[in-house]
C-alpha positions in Angstrom: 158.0 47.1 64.5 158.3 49.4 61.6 161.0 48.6 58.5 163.0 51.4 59.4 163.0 51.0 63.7 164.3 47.1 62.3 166.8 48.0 60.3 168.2 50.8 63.1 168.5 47.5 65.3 170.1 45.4 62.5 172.5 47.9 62.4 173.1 47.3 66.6 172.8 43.3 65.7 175.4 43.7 63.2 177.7 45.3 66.0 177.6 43.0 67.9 177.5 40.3 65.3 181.5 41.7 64.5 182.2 41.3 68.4 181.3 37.7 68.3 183.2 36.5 65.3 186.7 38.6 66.8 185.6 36.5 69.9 185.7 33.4 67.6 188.9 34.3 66.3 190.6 35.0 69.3 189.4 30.9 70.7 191.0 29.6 67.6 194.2 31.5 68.5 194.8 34.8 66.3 195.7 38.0 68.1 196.1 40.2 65.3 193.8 41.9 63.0 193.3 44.5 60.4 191.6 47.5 61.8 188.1 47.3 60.2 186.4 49.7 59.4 182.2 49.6 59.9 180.2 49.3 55.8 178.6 52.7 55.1 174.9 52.2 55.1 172.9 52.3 51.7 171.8 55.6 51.0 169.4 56.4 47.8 171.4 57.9 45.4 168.4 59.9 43.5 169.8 62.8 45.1 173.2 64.5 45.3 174.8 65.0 49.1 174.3 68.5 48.4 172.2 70.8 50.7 169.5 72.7 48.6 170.8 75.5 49.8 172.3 77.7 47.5 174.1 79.6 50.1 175.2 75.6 51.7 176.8 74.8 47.7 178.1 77.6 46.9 180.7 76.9 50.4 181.1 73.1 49.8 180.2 72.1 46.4 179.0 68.4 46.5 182.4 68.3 48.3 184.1 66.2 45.5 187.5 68.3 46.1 190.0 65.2 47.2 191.6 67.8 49.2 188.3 68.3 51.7 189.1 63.9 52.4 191.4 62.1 54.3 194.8 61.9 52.9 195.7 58.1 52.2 196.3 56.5 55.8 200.2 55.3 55.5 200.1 54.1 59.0 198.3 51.0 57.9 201.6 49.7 56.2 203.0 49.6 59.0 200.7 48.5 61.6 200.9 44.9 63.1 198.7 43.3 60.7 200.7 44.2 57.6 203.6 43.0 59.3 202.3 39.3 59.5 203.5 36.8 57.3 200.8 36.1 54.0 200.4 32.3 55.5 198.5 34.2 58.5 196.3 36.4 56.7 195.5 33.2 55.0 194.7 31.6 57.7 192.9 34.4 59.7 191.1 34.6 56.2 189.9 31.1 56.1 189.5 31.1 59.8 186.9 34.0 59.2 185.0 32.7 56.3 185.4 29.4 55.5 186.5 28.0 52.0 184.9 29.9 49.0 183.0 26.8 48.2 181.3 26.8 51.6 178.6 29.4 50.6 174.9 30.3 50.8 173.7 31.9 48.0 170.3 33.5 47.2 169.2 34.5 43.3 167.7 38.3 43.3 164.6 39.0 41.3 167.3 40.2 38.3 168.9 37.1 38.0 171.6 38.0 40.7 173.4 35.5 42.4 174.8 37.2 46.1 176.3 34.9 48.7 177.6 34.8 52.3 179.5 32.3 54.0 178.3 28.7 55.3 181.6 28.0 57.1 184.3 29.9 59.4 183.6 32.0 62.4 181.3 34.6 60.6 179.1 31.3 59.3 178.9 29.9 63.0 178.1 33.1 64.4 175.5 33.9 62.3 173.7 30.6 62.0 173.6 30.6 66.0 172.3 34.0 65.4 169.9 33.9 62.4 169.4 30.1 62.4 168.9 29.0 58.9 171.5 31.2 56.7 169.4 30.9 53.3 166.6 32.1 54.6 168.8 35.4 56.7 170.5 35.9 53.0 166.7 36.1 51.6 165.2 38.0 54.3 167.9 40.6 54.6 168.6 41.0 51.1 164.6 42.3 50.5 164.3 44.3 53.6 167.8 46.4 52.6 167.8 45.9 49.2 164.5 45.4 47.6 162.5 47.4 49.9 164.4 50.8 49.0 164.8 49.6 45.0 161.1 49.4 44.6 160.6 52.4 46.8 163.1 54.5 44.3 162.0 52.6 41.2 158.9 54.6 39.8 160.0 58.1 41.3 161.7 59.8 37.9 157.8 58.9 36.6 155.9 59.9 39.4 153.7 62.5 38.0 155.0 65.4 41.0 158.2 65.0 39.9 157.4 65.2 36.0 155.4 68.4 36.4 159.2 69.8 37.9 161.6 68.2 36.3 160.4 70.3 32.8 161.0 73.9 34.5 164.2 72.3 36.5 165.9 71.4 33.2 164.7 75.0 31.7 166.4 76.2 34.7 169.3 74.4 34.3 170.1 74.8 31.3 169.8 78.9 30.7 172.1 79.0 33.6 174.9 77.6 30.6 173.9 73.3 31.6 172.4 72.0 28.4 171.6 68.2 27.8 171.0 68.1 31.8 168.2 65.7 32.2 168.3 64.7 36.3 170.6 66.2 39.2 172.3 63.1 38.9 173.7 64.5 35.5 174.9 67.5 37.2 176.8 65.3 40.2 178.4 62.9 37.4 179.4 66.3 35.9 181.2 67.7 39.0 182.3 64.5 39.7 184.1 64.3 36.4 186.1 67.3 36.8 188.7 66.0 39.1 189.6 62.8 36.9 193.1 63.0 36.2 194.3 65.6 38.1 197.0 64.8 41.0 196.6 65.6 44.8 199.3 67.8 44.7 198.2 70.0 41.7 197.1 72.8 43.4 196.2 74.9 40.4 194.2 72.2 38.8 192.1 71.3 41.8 191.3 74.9 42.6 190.2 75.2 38.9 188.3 72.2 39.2 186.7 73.0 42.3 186.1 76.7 41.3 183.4 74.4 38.8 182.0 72.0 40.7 180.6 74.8 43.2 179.2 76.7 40.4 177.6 73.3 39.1 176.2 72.9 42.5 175.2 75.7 43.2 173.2 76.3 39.9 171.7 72.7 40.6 170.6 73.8 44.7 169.0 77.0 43.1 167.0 75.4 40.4 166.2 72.5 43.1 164.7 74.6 45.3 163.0 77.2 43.0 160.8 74.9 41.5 160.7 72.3 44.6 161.8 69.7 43.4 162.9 67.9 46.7 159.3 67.9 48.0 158.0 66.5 44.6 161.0 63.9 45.1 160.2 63.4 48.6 156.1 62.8 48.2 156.6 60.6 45.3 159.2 58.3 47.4 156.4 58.3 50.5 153.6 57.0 48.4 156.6 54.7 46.8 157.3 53.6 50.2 154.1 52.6 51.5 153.3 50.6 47.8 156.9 48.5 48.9 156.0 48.3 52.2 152.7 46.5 51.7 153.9 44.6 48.8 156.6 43.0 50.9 154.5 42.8 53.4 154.9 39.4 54.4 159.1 39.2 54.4 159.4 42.3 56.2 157.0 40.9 59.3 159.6 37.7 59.2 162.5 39.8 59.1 161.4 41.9 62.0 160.7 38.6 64.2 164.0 37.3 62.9 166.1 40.7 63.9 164.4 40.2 67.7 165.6 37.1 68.1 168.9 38.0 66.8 169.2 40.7 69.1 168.2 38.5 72.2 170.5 36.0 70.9 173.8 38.5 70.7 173.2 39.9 74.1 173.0 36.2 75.6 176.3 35.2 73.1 178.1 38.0 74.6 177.1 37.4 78.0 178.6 33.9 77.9 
């Protein structure tokens, strides 16, 4: 099974993983829960959400404007959850996880320490679903963390992207962006534009979004006149297949390991 195909049915694992412990929950007696809303999945951040097409940033921007997102959801405040006293959400809290001090915990290659719970329905769910939880923290720690660091780490040096970047910058900066060294630069720049401002300055935001999709759009042009997403995208392939092979050995365990999962959840559910 490739990385990717086992993460896609991580992803369905996970799913199911969340049915499970609400099953859990309800056994021990709670019927009321926040409305939970599913992580985002890791993206690479090397490059803005921007299309490279100019025409595409010139509409949207990087699409930074706080009025193009969901206004604050107010409904929440009153929903049945909130309304429970804080001795429940304590206990549906502890219920769920365990005690703090009831934790696995697995030391990254940079000296950080990232944990999961031991205890509480999530703990028992997924040790009858991974079996032994340090070794699940390990495993799935490299294959979504580690595999796409090490993938990403060498790509600003890749020599593809170097023999860009130069005429990029050029680009960038006689377009009125000096002391732009990576698109990331031109994002943080965008980005920046809306701090301070309030929701309900209309002036301000139209201002500030009047700049970002100039910024953008100056950043989609130069991307794409001196190609810089194909240099980006063959340096991350060769990254990928050096990461691949050098983790060679997790990755075939962490396949086996998501199988079984899988296999497990459907037969968990069944009961």
């Amino acid at each position: 099974m490739a990385w990717d195909s086992a993460q896609q049915q991580y992803e369905e694992v996970q799913d199911n993983e969340r049915r499970l412990i609400r099953s859990c929950l309800v056994e021990k007696g709670f019927e009321i829960f926040p409305e939970e809303s599913v992580p985002p999945k890791e993206t690479d951040d090397s490059r803005p959400s921007v299309s490279s097409d100019p025409v595409e940033a010139a509409r949207v921007g990087y699409g930074y404007d706080p009025r193009r997102l969901p206004k604050p959801d107010s409904v929440a405040d009153n929903s049945a959850y909130a309304k429970t006293p804080d001795s429940y959400k304590s206990a549906l809290t502890l219920a769920k996880y365990g005690p703090p001090s009831e934790a696995v915990s697995f030391t990254t290659p940079n000296g950080t320490i990232v944990d999961i719970p031991r205890a509480g329905c999530t703990g028992e769910i997924r040790e009858a679903l991974y079996g032994d939880l340090k070794e699940f923290l390990r495993l799935s720690f490299t294959a979504e963390n580690l595999v796409r660091l090490d993938t990403s780490s060498g790509i600003k040096e890749h020599p593809k992207v170097l023999a860009v970047v130069g005429p990029w910058r050029k680009c960038v900066k006689e377009a009125g962006y000096s002391g732009i060294q990576f698109p990331r630069d031109m994002r943080d720049k965008a980005r920046d534009l809306y701090k301070g401002i309030e929701r309900s300055d209309e002036e301000a935001l139209d201002a500030a979004a009047a700049s970002e999709i100039k910024i953008a759009t100056v950043e989609a042009t130069c991307t794409r006149s001196v190609a810089l997403d194909e240099a980006v995208a063959a340096a991350r392939a060769e990254g990928s297949v050096k990461s691949l092979a050098k983790y060679e050995p997790d990755l075939v365990a962490w396949n086996a390991l998501v199988r079984e999962a899988s296999a497990k959840a459907q037969e968990m559910l069944k009961a």
